[in-house]
PDB file of N, CA, C and O in Angstrom:
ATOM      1  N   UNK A   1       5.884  12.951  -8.139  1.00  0.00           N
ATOM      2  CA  UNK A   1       4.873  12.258  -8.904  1.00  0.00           C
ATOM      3  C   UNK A   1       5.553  11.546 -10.055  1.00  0.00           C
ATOM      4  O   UNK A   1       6.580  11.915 -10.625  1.00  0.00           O
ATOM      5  N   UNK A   2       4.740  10.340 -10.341  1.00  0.00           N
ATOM      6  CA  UNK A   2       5.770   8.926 -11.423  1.00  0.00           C
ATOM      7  C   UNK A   2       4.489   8.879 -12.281  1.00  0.00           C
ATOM      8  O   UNK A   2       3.366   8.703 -11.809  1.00  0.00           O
ATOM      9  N   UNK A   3       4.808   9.079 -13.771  1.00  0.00           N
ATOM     10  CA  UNK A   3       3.963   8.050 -14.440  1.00  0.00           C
ATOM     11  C   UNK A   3       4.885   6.842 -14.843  1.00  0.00           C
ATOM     12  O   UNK A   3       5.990   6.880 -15.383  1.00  0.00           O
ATOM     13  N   UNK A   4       4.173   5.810 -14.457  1.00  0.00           N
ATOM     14  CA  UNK A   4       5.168   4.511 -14.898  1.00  0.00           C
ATOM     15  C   UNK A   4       5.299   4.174 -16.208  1.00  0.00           C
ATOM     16  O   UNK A   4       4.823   4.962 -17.026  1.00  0.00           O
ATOM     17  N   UNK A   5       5.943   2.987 -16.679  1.00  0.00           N
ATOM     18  CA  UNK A   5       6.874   3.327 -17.718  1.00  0.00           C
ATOM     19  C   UNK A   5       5.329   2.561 -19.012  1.00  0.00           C
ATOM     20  O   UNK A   5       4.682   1.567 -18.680  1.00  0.00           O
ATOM     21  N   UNK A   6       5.187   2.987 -19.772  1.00  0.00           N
ATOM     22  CA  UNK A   6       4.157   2.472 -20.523  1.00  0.00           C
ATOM     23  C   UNK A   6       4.483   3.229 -22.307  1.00  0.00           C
ATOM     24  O   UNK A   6       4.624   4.428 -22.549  1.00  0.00           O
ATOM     25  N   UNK A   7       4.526   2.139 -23.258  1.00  0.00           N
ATOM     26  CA  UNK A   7       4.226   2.000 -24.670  1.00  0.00           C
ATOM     27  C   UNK A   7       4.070   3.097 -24.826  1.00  0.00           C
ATOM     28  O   UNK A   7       3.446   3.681 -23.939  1.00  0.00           O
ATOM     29  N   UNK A   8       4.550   3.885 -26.001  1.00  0.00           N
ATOM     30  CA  UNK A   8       3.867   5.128 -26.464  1.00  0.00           C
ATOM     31  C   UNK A   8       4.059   4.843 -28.145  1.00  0.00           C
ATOM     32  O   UNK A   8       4.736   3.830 -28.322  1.00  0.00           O
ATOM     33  N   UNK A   9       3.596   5.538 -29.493  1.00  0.00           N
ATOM     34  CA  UNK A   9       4.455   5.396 -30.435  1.00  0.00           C
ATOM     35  C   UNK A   9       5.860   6.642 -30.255  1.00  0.00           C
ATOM     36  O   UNK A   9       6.050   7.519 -29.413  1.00  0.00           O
ATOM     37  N   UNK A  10       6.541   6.269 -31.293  1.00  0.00           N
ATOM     38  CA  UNK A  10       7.259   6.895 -31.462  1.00  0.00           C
ATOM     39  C   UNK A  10       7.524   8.335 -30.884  1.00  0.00           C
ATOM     40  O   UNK A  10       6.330   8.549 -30.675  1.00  0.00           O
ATOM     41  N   UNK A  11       8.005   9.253 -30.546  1.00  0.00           N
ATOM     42  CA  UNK A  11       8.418  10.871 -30.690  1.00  0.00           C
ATOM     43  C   UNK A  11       7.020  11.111 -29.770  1.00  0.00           C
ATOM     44  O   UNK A  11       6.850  12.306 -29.528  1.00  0.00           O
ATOM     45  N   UNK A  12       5.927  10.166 -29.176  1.00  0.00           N
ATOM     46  CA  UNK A  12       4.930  11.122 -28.361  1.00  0.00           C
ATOM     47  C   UNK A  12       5.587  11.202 -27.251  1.00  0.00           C
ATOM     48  O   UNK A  12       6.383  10.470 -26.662  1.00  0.00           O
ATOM     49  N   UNK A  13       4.967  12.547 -27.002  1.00  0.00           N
ATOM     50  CA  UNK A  13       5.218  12.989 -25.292  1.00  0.00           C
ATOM     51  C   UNK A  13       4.051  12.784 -24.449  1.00  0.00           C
ATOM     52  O   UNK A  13       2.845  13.027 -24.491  1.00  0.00           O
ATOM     53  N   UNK A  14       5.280  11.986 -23.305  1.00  0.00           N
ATOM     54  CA  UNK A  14       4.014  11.643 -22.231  1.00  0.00           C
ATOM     55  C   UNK A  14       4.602  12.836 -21.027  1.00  0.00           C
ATOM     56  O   UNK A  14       5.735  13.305 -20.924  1.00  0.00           O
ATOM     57  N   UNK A  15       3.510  13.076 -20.289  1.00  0.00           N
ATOM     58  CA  UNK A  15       3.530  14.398 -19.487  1.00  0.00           C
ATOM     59  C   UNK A  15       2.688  14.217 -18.518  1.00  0.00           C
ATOM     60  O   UNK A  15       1.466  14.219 -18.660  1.00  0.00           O
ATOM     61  N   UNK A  16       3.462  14.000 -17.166  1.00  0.00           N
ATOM     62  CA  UNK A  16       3.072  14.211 -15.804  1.00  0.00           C
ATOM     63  C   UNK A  16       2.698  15.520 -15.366  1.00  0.00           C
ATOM     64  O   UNK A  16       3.278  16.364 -16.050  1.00  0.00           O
ATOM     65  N   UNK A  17       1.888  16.064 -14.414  1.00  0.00           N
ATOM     66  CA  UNK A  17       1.562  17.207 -14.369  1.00  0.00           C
ATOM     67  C   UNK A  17       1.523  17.147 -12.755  1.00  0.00           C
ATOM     68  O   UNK A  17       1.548  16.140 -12.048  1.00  0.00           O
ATOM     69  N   UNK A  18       1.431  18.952 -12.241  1.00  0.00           N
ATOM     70  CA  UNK A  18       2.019  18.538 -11.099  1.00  0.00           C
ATOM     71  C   UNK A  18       0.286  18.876 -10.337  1.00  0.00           C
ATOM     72  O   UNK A  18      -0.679  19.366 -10.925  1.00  0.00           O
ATOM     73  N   UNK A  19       0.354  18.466  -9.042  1.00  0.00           N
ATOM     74  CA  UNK A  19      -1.486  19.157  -8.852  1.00  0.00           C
ATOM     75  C   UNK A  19      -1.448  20.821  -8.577  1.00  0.00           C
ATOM     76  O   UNK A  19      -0.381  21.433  -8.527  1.00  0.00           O
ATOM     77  N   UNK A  20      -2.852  21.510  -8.394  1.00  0.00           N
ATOM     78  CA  UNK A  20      -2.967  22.724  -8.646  1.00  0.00           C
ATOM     79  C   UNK A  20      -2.142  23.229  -7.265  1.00  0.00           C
ATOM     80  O   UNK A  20      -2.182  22.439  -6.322  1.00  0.00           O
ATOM     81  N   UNK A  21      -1.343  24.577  -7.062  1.00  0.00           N
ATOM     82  CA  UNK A  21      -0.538  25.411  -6.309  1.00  0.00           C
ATOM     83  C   UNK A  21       0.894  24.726  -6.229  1.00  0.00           C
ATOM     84  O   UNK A  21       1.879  25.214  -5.676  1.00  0.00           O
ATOM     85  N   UNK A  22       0.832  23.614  -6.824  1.00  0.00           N
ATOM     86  CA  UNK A  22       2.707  23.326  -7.092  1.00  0.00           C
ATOM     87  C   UNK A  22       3.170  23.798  -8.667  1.00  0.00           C
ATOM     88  O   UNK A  22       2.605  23.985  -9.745  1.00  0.00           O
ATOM     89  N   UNK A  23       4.276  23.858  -8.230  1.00  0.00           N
ATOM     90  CA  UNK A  23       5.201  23.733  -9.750  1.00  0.00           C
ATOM     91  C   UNK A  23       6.353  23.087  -9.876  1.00  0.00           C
ATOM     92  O   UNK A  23       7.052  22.810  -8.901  1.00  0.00           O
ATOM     93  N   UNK A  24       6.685  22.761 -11.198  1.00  0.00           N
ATOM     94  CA  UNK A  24       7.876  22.082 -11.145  1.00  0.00           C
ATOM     95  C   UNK A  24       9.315  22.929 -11.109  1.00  0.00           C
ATOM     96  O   UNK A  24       9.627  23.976 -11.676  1.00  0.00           O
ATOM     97  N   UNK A  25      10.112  21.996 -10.154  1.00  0.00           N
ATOM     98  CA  UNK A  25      11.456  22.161 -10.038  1.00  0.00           C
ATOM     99  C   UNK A  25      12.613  21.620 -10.349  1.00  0.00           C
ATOM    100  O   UNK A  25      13.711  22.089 -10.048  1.00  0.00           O
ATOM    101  N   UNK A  26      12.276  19.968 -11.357  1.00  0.00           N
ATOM    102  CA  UNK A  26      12.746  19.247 -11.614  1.00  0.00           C
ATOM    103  C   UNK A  26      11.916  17.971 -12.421  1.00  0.00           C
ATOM    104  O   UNK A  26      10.704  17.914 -12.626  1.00  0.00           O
ATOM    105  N   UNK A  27      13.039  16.900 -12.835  1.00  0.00           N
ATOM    106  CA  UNK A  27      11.844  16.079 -13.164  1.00  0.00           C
ATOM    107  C   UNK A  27      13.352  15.315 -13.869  1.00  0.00           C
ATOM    108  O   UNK A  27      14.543  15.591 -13.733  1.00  0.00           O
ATOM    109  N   UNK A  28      12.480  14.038 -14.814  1.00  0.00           N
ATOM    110  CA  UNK A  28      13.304  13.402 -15.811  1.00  0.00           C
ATOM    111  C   UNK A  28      12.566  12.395 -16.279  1.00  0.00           C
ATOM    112  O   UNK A  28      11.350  12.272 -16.138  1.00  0.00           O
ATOM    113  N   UNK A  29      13.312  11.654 -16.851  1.00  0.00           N
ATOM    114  CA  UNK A  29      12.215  10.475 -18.255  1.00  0.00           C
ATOM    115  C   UNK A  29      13.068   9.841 -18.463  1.00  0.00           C
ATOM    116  O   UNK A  29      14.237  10.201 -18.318  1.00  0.00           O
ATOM    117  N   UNK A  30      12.649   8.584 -18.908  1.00  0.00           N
ATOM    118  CA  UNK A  30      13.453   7.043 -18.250  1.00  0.00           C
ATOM    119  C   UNK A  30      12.772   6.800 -20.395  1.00  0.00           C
ATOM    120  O   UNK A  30      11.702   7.226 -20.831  1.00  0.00           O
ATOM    121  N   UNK A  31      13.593   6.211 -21.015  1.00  0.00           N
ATOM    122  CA  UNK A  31      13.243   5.202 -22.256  1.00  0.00           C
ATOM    123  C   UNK A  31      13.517   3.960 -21.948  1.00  0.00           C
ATOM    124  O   UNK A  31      14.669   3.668 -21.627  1.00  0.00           O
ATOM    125  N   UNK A  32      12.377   2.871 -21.992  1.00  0.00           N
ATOM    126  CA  UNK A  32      13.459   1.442 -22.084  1.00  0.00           C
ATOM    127  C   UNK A  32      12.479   0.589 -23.317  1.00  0.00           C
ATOM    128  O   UNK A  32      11.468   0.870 -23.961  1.00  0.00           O
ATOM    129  N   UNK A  33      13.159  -0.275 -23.250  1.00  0.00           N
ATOM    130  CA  UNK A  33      13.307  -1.616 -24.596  1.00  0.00           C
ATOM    131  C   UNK A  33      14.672  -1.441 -24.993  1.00  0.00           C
ATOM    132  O   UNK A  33      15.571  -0.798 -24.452  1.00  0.00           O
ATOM    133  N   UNK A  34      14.658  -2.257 -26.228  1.00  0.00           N
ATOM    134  CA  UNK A  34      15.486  -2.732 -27.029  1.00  0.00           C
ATOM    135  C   UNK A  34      16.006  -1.544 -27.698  1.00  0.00           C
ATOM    136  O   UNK A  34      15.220  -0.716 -28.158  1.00  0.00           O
ATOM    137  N   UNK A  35      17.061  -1.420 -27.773  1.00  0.00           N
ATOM    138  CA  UNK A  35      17.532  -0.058 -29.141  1.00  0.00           C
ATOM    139  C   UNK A  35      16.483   1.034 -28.383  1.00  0.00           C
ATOM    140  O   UNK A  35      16.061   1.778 -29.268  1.00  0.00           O
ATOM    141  N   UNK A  36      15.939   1.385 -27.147  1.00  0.00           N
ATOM    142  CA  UNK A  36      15.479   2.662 -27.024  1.00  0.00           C
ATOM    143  C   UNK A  36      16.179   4.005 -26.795  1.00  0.00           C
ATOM    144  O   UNK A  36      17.037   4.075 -25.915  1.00  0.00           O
ATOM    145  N   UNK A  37      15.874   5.043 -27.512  1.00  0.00           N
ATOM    146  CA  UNK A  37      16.449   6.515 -26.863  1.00  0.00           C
ATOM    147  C   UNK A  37      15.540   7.319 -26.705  1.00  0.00           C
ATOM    148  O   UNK A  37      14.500   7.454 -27.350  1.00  0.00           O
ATOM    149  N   UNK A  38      16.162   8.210 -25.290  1.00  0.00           N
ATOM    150  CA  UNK A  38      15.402   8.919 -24.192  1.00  0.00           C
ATOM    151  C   UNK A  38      15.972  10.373 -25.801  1.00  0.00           C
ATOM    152  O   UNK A  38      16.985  10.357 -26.499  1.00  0.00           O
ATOM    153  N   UNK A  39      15.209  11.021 -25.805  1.00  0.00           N
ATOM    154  CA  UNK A  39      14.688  12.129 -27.096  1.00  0.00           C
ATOM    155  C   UNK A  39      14.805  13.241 -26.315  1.00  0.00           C
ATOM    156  O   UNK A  39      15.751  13.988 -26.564  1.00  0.00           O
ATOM    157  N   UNK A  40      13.886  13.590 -25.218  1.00  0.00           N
ATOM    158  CA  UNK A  40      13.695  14.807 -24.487  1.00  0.00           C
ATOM    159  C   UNK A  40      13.137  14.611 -23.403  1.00  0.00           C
ATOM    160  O   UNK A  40      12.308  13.743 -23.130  1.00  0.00           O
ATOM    161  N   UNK A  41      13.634  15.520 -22.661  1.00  0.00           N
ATOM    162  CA  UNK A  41      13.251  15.587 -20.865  1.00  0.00           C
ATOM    163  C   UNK A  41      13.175  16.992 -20.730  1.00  0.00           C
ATOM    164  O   UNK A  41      14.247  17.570 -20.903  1.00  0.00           O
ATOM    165  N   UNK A  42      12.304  17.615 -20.498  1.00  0.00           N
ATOM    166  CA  UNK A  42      11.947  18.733 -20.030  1.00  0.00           C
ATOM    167  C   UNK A  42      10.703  19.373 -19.577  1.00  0.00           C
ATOM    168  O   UNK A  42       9.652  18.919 -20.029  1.00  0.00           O
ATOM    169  N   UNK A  43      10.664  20.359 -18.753  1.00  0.00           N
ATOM    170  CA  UNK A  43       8.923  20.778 -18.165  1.00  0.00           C
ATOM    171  C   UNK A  43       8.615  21.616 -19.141  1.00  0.00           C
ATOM    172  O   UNK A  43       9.231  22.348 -19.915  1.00  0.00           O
ATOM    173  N   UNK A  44       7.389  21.301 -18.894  1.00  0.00           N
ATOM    174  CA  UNK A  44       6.307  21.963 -19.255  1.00  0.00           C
ATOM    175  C   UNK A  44       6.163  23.755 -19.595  1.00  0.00           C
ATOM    176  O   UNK A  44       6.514  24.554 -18.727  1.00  0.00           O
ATOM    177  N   UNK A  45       5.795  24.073 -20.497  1.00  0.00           N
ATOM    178  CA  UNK A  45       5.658  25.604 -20.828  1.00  0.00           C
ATOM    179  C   UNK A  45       5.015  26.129 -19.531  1.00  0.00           C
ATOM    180  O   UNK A  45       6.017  26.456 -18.896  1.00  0.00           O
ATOM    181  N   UNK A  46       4.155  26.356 -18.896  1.00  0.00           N
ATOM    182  CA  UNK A  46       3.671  26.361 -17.679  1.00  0.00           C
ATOM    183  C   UNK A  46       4.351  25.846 -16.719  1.00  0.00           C
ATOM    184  O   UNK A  46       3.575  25.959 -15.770  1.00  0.00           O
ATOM    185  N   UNK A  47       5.467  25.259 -16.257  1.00  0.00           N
ATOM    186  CA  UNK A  47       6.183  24.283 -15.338  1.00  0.00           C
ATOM    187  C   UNK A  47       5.097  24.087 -14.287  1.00  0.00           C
ATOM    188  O   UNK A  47       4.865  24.473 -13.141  1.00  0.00           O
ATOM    189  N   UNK A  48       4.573  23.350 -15.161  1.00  0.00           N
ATOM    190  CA  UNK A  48       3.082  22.810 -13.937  1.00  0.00           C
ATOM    191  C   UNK A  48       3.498  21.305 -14.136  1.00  0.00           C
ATOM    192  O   UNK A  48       2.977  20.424 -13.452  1.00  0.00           O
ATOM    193  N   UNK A  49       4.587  20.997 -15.230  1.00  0.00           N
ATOM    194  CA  UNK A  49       4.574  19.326 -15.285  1.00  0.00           C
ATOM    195  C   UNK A  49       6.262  19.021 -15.749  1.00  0.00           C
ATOM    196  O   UNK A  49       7.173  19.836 -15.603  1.00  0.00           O
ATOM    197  N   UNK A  50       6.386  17.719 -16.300  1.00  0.00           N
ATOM    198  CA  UNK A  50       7.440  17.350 -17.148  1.00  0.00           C
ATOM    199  C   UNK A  50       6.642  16.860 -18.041  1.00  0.00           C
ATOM    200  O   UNK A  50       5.456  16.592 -17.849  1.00  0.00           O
ATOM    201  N   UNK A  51       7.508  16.659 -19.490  1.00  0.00           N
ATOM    202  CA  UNK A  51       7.813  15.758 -20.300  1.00  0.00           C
ATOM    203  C   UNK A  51       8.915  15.150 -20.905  1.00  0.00           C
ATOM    204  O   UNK A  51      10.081  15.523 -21.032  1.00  0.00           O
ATOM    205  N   UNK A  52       8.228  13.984 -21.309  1.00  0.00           N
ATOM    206  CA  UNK A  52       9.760  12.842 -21.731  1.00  0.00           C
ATOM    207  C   UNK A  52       8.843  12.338 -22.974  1.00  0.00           C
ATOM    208  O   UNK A  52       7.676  12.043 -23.228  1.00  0.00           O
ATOM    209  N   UNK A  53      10.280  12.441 -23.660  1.00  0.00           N
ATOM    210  CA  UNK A  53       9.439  11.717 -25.074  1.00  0.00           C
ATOM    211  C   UNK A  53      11.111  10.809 -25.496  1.00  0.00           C
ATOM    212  O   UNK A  53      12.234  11.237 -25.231  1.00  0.00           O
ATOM    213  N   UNK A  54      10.816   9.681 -26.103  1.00  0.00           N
ATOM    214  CA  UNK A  54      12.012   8.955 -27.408  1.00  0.00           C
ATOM    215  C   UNK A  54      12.068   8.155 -27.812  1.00  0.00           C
ATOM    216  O   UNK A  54      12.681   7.973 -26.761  1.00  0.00           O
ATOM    217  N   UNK A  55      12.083   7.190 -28.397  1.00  0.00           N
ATOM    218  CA  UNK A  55      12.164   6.493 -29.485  1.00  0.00           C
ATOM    219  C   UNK A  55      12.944   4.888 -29.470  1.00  0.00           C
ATOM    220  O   UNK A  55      13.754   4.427 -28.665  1.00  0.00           O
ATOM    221  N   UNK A  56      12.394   4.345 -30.576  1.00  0.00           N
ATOM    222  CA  UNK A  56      13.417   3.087 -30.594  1.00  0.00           C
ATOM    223  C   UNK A  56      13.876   2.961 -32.232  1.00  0.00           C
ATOM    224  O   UNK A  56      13.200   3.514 -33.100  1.00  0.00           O
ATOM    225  N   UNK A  57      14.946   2.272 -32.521  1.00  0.00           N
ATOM    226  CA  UNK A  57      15.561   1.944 -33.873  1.00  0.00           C
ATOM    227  C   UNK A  57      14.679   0.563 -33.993  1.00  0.00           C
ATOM    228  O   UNK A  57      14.404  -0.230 -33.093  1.00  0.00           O
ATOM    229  N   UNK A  58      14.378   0.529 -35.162  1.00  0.00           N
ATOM    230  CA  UNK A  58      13.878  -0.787 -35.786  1.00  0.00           C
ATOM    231  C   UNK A  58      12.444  -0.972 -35.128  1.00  0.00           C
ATOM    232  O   UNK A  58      12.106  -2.156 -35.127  1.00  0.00           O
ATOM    233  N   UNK A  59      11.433  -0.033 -34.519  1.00  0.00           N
ATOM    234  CA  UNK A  59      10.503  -0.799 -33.945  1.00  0.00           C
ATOM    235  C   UNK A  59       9.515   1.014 -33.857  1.00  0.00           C
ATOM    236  O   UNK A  59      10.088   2.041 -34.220  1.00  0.00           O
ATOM    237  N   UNK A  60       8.402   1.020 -33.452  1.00  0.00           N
ATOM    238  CA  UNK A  60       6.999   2.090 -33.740  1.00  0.00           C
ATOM    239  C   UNK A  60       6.962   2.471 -32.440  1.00  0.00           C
ATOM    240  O   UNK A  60       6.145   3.372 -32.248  1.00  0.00           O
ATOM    241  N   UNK A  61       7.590   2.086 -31.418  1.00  0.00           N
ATOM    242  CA  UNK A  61       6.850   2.387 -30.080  1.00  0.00           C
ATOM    243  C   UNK A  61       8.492   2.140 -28.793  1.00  0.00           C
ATOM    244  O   UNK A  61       9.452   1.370 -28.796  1.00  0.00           O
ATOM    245  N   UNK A  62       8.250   2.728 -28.315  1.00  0.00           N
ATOM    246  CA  UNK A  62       9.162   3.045 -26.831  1.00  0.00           C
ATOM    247  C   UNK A  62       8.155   2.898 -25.853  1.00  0.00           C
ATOM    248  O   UNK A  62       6.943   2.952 -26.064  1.00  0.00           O
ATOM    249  N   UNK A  63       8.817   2.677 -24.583  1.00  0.00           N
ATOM    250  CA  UNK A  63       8.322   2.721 -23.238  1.00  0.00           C
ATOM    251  C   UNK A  63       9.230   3.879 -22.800  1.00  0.00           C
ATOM    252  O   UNK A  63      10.408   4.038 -23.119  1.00  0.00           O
ATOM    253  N   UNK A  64       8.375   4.758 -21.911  1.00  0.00           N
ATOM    254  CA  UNK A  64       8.813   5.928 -21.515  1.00  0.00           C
ATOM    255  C   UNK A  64       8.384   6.445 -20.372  1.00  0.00           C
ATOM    256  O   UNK A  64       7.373   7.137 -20.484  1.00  0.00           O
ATOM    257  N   UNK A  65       8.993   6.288 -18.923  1.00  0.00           N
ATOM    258  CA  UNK A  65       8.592   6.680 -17.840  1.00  0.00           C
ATOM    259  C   UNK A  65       8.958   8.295 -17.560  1.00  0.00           C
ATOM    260  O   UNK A  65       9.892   8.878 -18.111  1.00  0.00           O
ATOM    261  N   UNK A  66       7.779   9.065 -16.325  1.00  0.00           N
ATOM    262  CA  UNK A  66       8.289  10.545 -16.384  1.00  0.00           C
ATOM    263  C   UNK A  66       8.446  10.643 -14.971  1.00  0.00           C
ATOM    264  O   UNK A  66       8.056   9.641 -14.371  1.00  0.00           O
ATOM    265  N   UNK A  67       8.955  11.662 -14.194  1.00  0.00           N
ATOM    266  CA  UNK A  67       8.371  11.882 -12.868  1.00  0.00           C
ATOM    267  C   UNK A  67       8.964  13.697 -12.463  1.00  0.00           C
ATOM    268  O   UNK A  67      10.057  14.248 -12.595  1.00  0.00           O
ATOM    269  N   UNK A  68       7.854  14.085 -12.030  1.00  0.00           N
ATOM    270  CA  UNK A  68       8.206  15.667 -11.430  1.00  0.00           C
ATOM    271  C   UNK A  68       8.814  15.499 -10.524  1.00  0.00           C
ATOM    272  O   UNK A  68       8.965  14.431  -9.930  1.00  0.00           O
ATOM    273  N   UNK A  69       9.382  16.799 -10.203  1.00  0.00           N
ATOM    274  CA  UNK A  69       9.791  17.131  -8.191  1.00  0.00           C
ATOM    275  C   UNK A  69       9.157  18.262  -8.498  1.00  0.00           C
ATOM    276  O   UNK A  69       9.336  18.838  -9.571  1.00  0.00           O
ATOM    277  N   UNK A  70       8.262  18.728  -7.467  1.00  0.00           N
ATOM    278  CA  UNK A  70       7.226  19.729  -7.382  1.00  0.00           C
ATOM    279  C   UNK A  70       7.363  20.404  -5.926  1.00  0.00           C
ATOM    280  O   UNK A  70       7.610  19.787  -4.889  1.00  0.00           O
ATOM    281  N   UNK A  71       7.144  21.867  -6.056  1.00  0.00           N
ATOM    282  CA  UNK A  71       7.181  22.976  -4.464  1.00  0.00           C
ATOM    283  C   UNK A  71       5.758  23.342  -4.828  1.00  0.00           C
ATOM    284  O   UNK A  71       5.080  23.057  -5.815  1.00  0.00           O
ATOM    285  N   UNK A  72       5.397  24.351  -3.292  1.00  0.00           N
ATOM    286  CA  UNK A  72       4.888  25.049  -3.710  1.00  0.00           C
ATOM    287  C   UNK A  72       5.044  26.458  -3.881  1.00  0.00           C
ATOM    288  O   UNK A  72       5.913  27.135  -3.331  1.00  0.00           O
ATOM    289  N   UNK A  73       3.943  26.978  -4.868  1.00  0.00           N
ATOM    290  CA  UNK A  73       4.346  28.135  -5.395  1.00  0.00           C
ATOM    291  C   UNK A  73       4.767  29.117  -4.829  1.00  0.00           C
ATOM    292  O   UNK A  73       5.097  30.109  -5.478  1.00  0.00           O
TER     293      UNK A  73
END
């Protein structure tokens, strides 16, 4: 599962989730623009999802794509 890459401000985490009887086994998070950095990639307290969160220099907002690899339980 992909959320595509979309605006966030700053430091928010965007978080794919996986559907009910999977969990996650993997995942990662994509930053792009100008001056962007990828901050954090990691699942979910529940590993029911990922998140990706990071940032840009000089600017309020990043684009930040996520995507799981999901089993089932």
């Amino acid at each position: 599962m992909r959320l595509p890459n979309a605006g966030v401000p700053d430091f928010q985490r965007r978080t794919v989730r996986c559907p009910p009887g999977k969990v996650a086994i993997g995942g990662g998070a994509g930053a792009q623009g100008n001056v962007a950095i990828l901050v954090g990639s990691f699942p979910t307290d529940g590993a029911d999802g990922w998140i990706g969160l990071g940032r840009r220099t000089r600017y309020s907002t990043v684009g930040i794509s996520v995507y799981v690899i999901r089993a089932y339980r």
